[in-house]
C-alpha positions as CSV (number, residue, x, y, z in Angstrom):
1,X,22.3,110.6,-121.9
2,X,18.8,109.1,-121.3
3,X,17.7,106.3,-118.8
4,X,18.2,103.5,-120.9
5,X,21.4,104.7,-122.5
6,X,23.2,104.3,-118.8
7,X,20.8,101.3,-117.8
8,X,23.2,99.7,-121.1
9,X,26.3,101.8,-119.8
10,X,26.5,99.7,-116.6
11,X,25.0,96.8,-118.2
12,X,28.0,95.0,-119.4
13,X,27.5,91.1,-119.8
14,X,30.3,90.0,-117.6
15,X,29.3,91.7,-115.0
16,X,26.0,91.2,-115.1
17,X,26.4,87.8,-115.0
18,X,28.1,87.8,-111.8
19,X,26.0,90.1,-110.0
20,X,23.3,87.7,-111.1
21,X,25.1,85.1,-110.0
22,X,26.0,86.8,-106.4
23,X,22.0,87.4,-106.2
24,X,21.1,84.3,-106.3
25,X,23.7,83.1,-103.6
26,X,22.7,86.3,-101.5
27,X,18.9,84.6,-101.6
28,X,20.1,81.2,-101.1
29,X,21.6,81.9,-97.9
30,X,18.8,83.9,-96.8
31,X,16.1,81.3,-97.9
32,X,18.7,79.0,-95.3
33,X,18.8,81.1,-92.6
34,X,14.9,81.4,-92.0
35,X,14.3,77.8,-93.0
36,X,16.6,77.1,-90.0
37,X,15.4,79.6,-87.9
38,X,11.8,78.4,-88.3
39,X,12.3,75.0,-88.6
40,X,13.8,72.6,-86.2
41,X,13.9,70.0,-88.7
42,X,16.9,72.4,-90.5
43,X,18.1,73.9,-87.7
44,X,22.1,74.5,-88.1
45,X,24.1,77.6,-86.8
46,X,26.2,77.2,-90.0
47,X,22.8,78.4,-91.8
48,X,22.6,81.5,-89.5
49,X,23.7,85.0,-92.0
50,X,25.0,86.6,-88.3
51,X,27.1,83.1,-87.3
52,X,30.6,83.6,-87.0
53,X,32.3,81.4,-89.6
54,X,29.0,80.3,-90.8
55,X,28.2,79.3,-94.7
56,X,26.9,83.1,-95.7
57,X,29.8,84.8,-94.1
58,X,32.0,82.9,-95.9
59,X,30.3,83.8,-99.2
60,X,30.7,87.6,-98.1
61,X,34.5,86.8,-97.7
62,X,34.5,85.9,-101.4
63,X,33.2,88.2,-102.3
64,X,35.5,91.4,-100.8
65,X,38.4,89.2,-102.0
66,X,37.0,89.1,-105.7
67,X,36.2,93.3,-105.0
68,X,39.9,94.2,-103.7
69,X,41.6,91.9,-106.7
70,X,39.0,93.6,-109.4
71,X,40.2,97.1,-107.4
72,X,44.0,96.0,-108.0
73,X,43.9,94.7,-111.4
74,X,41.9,98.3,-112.6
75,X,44.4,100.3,-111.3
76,X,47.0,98.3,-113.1
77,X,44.6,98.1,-116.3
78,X,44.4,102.0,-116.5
79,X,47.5,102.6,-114.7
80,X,45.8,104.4,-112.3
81,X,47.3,103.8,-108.7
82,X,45.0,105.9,-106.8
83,X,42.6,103.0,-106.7
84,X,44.9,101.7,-104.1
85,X,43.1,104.2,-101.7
86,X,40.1,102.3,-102.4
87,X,42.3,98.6,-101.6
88,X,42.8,100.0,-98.6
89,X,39.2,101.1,-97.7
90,X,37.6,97.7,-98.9
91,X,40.5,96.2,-97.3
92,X,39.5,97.7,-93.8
93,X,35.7,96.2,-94.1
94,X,37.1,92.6,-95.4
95,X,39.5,92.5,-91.9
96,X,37.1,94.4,-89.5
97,X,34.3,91.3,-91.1
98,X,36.7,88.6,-90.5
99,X,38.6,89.6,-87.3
100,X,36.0,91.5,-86.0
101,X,37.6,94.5,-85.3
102,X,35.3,97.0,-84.2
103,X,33.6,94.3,-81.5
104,X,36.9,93.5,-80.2
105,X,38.3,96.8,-80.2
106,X,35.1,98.5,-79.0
107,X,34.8,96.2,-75.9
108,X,38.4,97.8,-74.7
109,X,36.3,101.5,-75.5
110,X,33.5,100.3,-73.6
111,X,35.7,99.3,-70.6
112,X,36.6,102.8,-69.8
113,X,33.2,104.3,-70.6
114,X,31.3,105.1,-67.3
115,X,27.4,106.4,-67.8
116,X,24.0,105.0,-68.8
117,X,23.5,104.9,-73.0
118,X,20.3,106.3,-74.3
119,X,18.2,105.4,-76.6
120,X,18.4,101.4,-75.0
121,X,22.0,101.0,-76.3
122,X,24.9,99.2,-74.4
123,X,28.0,100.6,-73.6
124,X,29.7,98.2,-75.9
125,X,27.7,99.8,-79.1
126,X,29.4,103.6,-78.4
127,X,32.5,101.6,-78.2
128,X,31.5,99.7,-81.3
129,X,31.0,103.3,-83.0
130,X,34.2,105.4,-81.3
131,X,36.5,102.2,-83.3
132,X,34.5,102.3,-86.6
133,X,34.3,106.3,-86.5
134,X,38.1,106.6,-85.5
135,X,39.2,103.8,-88.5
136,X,36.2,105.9,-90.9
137,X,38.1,109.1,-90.3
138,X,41.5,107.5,-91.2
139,X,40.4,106.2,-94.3
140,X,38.4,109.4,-95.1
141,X,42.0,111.0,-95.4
142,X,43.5,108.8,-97.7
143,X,40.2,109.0,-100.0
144,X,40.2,112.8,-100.0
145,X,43.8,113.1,-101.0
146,X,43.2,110.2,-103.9
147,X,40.2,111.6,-105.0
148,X,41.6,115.7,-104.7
149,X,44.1,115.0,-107.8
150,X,42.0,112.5,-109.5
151,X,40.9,112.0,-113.3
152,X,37.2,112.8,-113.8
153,X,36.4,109.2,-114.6
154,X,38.4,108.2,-111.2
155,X,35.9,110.9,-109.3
156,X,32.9,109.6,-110.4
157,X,34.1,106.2,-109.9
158,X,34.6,107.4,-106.4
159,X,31.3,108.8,-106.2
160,X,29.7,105.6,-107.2
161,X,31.8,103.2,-104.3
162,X,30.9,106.1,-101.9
163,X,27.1,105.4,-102.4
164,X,27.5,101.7,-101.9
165,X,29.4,102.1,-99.2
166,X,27.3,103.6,-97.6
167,X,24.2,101.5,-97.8
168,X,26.1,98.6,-96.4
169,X,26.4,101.0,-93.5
170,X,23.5,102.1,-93.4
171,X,22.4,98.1,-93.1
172,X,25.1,96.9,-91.1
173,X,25.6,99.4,-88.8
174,X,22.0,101.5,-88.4
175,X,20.1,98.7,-88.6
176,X,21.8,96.6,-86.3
177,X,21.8,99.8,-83.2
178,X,17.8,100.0,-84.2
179,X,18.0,95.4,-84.0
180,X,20.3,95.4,-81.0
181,X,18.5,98.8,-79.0
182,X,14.8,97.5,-79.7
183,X,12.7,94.6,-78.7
184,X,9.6,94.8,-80.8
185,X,8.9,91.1,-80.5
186,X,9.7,87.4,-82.4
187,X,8.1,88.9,-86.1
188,X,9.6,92.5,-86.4
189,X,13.3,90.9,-84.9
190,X,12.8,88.5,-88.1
191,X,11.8,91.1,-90.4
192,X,14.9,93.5,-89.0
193,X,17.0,89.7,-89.2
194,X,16.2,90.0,-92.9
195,X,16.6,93.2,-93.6
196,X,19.7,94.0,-91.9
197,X,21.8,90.6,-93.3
198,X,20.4,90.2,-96.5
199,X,20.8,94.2,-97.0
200,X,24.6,93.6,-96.2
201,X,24.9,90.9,-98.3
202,X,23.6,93.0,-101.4
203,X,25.3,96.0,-100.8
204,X,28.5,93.5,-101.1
205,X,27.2,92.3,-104.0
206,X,26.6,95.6,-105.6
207,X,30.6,96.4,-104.6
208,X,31.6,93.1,-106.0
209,X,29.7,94.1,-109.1
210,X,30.8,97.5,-109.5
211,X,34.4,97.1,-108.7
212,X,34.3,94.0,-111.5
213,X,32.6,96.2,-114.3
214,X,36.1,98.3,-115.0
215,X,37.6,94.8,-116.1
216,X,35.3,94.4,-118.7
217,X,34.4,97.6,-120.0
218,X,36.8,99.2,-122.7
219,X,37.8,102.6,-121.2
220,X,36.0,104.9,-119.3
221,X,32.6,104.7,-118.7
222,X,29.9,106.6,-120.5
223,X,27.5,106.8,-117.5
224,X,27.8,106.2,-114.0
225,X,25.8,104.7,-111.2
226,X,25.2,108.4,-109.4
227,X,24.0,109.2,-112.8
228,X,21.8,106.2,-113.1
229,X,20.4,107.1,-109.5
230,X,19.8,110.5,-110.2
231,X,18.0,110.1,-113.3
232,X,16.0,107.2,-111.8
233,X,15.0,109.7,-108.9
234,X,14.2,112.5,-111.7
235,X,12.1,109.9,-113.1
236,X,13.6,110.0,-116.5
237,X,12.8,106.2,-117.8
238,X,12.8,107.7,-121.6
């Protein structure tokens, strides 16, 4: 299959439409965080991407319930339940976002940790970690044994929610340590502000996207995103 067979693969008007649509929230909410960051004039905490309860983290709230009912209604479309592993995954990230899990969770860790962090970190972000890694390795299981007797088209499928998962880990957890261990000043803490909210909110996006596409493609799909990826790395644009 060549590059611009897949790039039409994945390209399925529906869901195109909303990922445009997410995109353009995604950069609405970033264009209000700065503006009230930088100006006084704007200033509201509502407008802050990190502010608990805030306007953008709302929007993310959305947008992992519109993921975990596209997840429920493909596995009912192709009667294929082990998308319910994936419920559960998606599931985690929507409760651990609104309850804040790990933060809360980690603190207890942190209270029974007794030595000095390296690298500039706090006590509270091995705690932070020990939760996440524990609830990571639980989940893990119940992927493996979905994925283990899956259909080819569930695998890749797989593959492709793997990948996305982890670049919103990558920005919302790597990112933040690097934010949260390193003062290098007012610019690069707004550059690493940027980088580390609006990359979570488009790695949602992408997941909102992806887990939509299913809906409105008929069958299985021809190419995948792991496929697109790895053809765009090859560079094979033909």
């Amino acid at each position: 299959m060549t590059f611009r067979e897949c790039f039409r693969a994945l390209n399925r008007p529906g869901a195109s439409v909303l990922l445009i649509v997410l995109l353009c929230g995604d950069l609405a909410f970033v264009v209000l965080h700065f503006a009230s960051v930088l100006s006084p004039q704007l200033r509201n905490p509502l407008f802050n991407i990190e502010c608990d309860r805030g306007y953008a983290e709302a929007f993310q709230y959305a947008k992992y319930s519109l993921i975990l009912v596209s997840l429920v209604l493909t596995a009912w479309k192709n009667r294929v339940w082990r998308y319910v592993s994936w419920v559960l995954v998606l599931g985690y990230f929507l409760a651990d976002d609104s309850l804040k899990l790990h933060e809360q969770l980690g603190a207890l860790v942190a209270e029974k940790l007794d030595f000095i962090p390296p690298l500039g970190l706090r006590l509270q972000d091995f705690g932070e970690l020990a939760v996440s890694a524990s609830a990571g390795s639980l989940l893990l299981v119940a992927g493996v044994f979905a994925y283990r007797g899956g259909s080819a088209d569930f695998k890749k499928t797989s593959k492709d929610l793997t990948l996305l998962i982890l670049l919103l880990v990558f920005f919302g957890v790597v990112v933040d340590m690097v934010h949260s261990a390193i003062d290098m000043g007012r610019p690069i803490g707004l550059i690493l502000e940027f980088v580390e909210g609006g990359g979570e909110m488009l790695s949602v996006s992408l997941l909102a996207w992806y887990s939509f596409l299913p809906i409105v493609r008929d069958g299985n799909a021809n190419c995948y995103l792991c496929d697109f990826v790895r053809m765009t790395l090859k560079g094979r644009p033909a």
